[in-house]
C-alpha positions as CSV (number, residue, x, y, z in Angstrom):
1,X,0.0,0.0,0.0
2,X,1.4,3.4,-1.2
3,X,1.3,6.4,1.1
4,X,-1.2,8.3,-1.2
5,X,-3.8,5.0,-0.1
6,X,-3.0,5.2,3.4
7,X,-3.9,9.0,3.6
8,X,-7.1,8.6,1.4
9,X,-8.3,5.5,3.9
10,X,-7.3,7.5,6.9
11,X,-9.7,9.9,5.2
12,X,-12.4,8.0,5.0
13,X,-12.0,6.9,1.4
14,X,-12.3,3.5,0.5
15,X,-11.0,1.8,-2.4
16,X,-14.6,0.7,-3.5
17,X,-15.3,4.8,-3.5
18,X,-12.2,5.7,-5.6
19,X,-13.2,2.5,-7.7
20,X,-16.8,4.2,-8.4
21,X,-15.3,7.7,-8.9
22,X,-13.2,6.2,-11.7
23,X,-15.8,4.0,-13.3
24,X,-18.6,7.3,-13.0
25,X,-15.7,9.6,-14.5
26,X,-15.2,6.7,-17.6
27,X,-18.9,6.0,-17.8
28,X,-19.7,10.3,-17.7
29,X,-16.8,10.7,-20.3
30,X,-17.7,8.3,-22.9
31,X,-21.4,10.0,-23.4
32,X,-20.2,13.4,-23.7
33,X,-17.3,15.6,-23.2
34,X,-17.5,18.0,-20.1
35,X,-15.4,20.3,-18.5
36,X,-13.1,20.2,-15.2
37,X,-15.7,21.8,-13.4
38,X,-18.8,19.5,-14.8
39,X,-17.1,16.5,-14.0
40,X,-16.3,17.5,-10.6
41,X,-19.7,19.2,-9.8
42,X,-21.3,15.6,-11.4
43,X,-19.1,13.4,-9.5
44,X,-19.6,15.4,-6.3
45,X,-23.6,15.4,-6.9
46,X,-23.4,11.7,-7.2
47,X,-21.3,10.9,-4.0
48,X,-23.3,12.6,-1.8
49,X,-26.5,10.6,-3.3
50,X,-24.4,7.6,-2.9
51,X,-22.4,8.0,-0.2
52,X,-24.4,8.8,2.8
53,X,-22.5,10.9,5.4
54,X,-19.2,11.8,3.1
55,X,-17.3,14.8,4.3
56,X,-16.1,17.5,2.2
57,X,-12.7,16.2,2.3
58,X,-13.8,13.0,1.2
59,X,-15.7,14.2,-1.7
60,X,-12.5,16.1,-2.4
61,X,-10.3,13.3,-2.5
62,X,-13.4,11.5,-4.9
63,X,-13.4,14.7,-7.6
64,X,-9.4,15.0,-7.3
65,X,-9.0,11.1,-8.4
66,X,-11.6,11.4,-11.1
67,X,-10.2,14.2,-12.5
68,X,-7.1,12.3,-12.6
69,X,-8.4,10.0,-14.3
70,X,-10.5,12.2,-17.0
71,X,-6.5,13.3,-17.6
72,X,-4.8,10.0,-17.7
73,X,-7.6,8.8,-20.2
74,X,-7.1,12.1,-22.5
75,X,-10.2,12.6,-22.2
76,X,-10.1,15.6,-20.2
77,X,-8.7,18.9,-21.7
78,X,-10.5,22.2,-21.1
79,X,-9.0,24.1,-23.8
80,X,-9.8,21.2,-26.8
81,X,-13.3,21.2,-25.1
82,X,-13.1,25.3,-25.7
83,X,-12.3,25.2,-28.8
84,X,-15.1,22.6,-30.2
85,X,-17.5,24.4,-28.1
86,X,-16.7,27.6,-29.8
87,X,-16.6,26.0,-33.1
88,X,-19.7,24.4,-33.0
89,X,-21.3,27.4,-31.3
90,X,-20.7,29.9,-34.8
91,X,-21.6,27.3,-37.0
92,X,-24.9,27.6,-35.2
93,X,-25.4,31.3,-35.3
94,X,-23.7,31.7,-31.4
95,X,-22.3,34.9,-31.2
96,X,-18.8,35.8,-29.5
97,X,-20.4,37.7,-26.2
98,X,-23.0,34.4,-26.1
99,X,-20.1,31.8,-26.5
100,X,-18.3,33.7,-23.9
101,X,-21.0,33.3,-21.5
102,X,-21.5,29.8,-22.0
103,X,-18.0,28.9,-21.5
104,X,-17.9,30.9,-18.1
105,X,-21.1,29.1,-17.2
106,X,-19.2,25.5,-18.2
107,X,-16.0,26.5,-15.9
108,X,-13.5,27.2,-18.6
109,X,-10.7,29.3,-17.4
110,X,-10.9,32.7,-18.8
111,X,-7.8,33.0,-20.8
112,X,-8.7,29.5,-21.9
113,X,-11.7,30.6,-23.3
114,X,-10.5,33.8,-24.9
115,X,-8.1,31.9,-26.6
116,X,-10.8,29.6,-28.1
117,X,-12.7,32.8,-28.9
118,X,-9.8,34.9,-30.7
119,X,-10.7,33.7,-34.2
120,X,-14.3,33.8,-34.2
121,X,-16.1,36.4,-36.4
122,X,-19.3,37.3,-35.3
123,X,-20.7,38.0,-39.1
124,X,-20.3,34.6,-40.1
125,X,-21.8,33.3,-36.9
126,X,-24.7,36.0,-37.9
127,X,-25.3,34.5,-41.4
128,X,-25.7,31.4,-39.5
129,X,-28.5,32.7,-37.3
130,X,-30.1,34.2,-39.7
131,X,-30.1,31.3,-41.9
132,X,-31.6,28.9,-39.7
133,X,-34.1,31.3,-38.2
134,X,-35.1,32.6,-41.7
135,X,-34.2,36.0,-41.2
136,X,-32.5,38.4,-43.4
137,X,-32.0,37.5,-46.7
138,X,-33.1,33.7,-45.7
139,X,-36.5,35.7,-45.2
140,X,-39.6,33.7,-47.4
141,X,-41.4,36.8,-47.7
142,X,-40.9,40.9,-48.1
143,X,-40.5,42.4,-44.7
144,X,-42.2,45.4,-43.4
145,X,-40.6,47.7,-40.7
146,X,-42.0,45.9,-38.0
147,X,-41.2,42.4,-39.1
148,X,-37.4,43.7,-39.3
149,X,-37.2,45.6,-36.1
150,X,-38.6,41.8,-34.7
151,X,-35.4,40.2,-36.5
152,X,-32.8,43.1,-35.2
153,X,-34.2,42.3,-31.9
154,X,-33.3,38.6,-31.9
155,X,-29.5,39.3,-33.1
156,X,-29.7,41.6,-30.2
157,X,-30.9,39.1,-27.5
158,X,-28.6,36.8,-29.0
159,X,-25.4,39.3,-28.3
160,X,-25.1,40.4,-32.1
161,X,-24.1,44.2,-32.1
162,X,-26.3,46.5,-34.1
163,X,-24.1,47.0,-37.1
164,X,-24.0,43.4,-37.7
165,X,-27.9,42.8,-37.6
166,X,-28.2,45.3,-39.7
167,X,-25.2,44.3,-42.2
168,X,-26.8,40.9,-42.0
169,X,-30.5,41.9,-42.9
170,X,-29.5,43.9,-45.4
171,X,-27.3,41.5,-47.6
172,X,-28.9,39.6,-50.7
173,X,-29.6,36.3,-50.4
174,X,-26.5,35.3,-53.1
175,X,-24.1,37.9,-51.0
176,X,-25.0,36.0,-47.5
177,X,-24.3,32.1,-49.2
178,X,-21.2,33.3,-50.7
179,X,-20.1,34.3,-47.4
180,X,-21.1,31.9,-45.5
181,X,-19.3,29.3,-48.4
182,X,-16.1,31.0,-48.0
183,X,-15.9,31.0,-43.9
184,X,-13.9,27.9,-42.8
185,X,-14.9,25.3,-40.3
């Protein structure tokens, strides 16, 4: 027995525990990627419905070992998990300010996250909204002023600026698939 086992059994931790933090982490991993911080908050959700009477340090000791193991599987990076996030996000019309947030809300480290989010461009993200909501010049019938104050709203709420809705609504149909051909994935 190593000394890192002696102190997690003086700590209450057996090895059927650490056993079930690594199978939860392999089992959590294999449906869907997460974050540091959504594995931990999962795995510490789960040992306190499993565990009866675990102490902070022993849920501790559970989220440090199953993050290990998230790492020693590769299946655990925060910045590739940042960067398919953000990627993903502007192909489905997310803009920059909206991809920031959910990133924040997911745990990523700031600077991890600004990193992902140097290279996105909010007017292709835009052309992708608009696209799949029908707006713009994806619109199936002439707009009146109402009908476009309506679609400006929505790039709003969505964390479009104001010169971009309106660049956006204003382009020709052919103008908005060229550009949105000639963005990379």
């Amino acid at each position: 027995m190593s000394e890192e086992d002696g102190q997690d059994r003086a700590a209450g931790v057996t090895a059927r525990m650490l056993s079930w933090a690594r199978n939860s982490t392999v089992y959590r991993l294999s449906r869907r990627m997460m974050s540091e911080r959504e594995l931990a908050d999962a795995i510490k959700r789960k040992a306190k419905q499993k565990f009866e009477d675990i102490s902070e340090d022993d849920l501790q000791v559970l989220v440090t070992a199953a993050l290990e193991c998230g790492h020693t599987l590769g299946c655990l990076d925060d910045a590739n998990y940042a960067e398919i996030k953000v990627r993903s996000g502007v192909r489905t019309g997310r803009s920059r300010r909206m991809l920031q947030r959910k990133l924040q809300e997911k745990g990523i480290a700031s600077e991890t996250a600004a990193a992902a989010l140097q290279e996105v461009d909010d007017l292709h993200a835009a052309l992708a909204y608009a696209r799949r909501r029908g707006f713009g010049p994806y619109r199936r019938a002439d707009a009146d002023e109402k009908r476009i104050m309506k679609e400006l709203s929505s790039f709003a709420r969505n964390g479009f600026s104001s010169d971009i809705a309106r660049r956006v609504v204003a382009l020709t149909r052919d103008d908005a698939d060229e550009m949105i051909s000639a963005a990379p994935l």
